[in-house]
C-alpha positions in Angstrom: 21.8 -28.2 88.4 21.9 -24.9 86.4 20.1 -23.0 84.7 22.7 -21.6 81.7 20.2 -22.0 79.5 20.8 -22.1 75.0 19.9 -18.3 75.2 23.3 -17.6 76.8 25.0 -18.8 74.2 27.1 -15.3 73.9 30.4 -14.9 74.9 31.6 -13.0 78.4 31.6 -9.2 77.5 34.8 -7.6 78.7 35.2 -6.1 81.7 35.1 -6.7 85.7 31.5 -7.8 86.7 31.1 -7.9 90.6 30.1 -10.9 92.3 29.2 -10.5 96.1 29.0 -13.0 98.6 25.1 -13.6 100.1 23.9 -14.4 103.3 21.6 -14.8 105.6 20.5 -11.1 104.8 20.0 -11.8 101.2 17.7 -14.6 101.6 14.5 -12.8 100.5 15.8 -11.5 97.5 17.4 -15.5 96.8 13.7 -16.3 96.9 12.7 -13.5 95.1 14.6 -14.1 92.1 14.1 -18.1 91.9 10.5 -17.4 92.3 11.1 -14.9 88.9 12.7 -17.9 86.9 10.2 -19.4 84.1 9.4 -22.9 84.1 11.8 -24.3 81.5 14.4 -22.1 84.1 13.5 -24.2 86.8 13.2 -27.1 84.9 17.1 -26.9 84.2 18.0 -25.5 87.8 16.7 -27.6 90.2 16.1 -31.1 87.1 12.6 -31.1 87.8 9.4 -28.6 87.7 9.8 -27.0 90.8 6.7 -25.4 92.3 7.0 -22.0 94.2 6.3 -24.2 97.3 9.6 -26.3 96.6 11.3 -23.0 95.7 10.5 -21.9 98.8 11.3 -24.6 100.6 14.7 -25.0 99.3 15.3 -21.2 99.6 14.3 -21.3 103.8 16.7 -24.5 103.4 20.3 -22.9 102.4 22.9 -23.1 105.3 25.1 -20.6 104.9 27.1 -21.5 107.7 28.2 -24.6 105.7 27.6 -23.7 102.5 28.6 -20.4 99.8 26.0 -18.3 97.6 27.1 -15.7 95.6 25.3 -13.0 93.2 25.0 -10.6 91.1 23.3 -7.6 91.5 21.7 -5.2 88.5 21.8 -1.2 89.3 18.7 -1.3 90.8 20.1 -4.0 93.2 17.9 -6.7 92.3 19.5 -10.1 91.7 20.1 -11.5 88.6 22.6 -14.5 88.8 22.6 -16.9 91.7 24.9 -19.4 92.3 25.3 -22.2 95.0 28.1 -24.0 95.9 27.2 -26.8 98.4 30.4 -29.1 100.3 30.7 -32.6 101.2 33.2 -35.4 101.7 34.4 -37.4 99.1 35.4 -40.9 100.0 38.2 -42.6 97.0 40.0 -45.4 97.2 43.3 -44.0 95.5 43.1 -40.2 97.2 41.1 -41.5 100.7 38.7 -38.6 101.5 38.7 -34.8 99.9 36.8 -32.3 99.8 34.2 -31.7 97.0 31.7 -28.9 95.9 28.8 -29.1 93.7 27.9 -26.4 91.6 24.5 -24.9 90.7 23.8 -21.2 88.9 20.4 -19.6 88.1 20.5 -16.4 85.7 17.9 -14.1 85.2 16.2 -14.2 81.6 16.2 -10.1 81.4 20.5 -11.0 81.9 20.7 -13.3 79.2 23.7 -13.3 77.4 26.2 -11.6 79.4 28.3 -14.6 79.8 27.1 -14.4 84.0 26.9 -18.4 84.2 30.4 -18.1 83.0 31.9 -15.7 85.2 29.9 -16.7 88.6 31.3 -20.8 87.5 35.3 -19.1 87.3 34.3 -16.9 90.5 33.3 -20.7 92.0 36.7 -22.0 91.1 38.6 -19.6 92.7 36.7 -19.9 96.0 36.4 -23.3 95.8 40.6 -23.4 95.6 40.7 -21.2 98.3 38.3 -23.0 100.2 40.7 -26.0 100.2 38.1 -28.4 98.0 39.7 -31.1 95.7 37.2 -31.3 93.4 34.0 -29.0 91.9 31.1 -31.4 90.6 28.4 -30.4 88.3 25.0 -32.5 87.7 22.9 -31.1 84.4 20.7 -32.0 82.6 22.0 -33.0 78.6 19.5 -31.0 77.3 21.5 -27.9 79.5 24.1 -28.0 76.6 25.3 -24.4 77.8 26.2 -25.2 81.5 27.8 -28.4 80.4 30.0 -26.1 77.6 31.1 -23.9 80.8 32.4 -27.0 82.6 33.9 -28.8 79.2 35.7 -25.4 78.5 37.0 -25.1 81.9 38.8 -29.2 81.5 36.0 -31.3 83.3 35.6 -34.6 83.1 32.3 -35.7 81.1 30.1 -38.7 82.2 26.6 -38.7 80.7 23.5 -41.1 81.6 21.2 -40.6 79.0 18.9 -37.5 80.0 21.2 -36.6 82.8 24.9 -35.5 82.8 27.5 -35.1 85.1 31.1 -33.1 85.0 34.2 -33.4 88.0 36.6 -30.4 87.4 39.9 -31.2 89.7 40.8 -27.9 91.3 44.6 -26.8 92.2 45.2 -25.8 95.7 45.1 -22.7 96.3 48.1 -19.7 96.2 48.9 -16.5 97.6 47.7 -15.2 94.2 44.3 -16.9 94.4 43.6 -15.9 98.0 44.5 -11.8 97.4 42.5 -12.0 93.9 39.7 -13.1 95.9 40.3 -10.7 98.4 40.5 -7.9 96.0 37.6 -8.7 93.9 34.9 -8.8 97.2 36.3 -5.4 98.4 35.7 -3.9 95.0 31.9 -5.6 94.3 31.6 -4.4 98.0 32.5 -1.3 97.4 30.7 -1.6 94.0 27.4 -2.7 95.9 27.5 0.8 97.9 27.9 2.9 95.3 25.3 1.4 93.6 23.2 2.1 96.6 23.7 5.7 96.9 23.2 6.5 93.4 19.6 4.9 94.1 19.0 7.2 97.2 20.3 10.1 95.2 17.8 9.2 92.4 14.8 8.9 95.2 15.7 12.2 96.3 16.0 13.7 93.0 12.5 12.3 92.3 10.6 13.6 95.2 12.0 16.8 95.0 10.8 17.4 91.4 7.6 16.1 92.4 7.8 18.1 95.2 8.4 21.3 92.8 5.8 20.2 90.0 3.1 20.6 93.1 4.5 23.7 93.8 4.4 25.0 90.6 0.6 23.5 90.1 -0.4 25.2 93.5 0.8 28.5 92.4 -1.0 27.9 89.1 2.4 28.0 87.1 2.6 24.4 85.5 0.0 22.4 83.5 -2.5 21.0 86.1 
């Protein structure tokens, strides 16, 4: 499921946006930012009205040994885009078994219209590709006519079943150019993601000197008590 909701409905803006992997390390913040998602959010993410104790189920669940997450953080490093790529087998009778991915996204409502679902769904593709899967799968609900646009844009394959919907994107295999695009684009939200952090320990510092310097100046009866 996903949660591209109608209020995404503007196009990507221009320009890189850095998608990181997440782990194991990340999993409170995962919670943290599906807990924040309203209930029509959940509604469309998980395709029923998830409780915070299914949240949180579901959160303590993720493997990331088998399967990927990726994010996007703001400046202040809080999550705002989540999505999940989960693998399986896929048995067929004219290409015998192949590897398959389902995709789900969450986005923040405060990063609404940024085109995220857009460019975590193409970051998805690529890994996917590089990850040697056959084919990405998405299950929506209709009523989630944003995420289903993603995967219609992208070539998918439409099959829907009255309130629910479902769309099979065959991937290419993978190329050189795939893999060291990938490669590129972790080291820079890496590298992006540490910057990031830095400029927030520089503003902490900032801020508790100049409260440290407004007590001064109140002690030695300079500034406005």
């Amino acid at each position: 499921m996903g949660t591209v909701t109608n209020h995404s409905r503007a196009p990507s803006r221009a320009g890189w946006v850095p998608i990181r992997p997440l782990g194991q390390a990340h999993r409170t913040q995962i919670l943290q930012h599906l807990l924040g998602l309203g209930d029509q959010d959940r509604y469309l993410r998980f395709g029923y009205a998830a409780n915070d104790e299914r949240i949180r189920a579901y959160a303590a669940s993720l493997d990331f040994s088998h399967d990927d997450v990726f994010g996007i953080f703001n400046r202040r490093l809080q999550l705002v885009a989540i999505t999940h790529l989960a693998y399986s087998q896929l048995a067929s009778a004219n290409h015998g078994v192949s590897r398959m991915a389902e995709f789900a996204v969450s986005v923040d409502h405060r990063a609404r219209g940024r085109g995220y679902g857009g460019r975590l769904f193409g970051y998805a593709v690529r890994h996917a590709r590089n990850r040697g899967v056959d084919r990405l799968f998405i299950h929506a609900l209709s009523e989630n006519t944003a995420m289903l646009r993603i995967a219609r844009k992208a070539g998918a394959d439409m099959q829907r079943d009255g309130s629910e919907s479902e769309a099979w994107l065959q991937l290419p295999p993978d190329s050189l150019a795939s893999q060291m695009e990938e490669l590129f684009a972790n080291h820079a939200a890496d590298l992006n993601y540490v910057a990031k952090g830095q400029l927030r320990r520089l503003q902490y510092v900032w801020a508790r000197y100049r409260h440290f310097q407004h007590r001064m100046l109140r002690m030695a009866g300079v500034g406005p008590r």
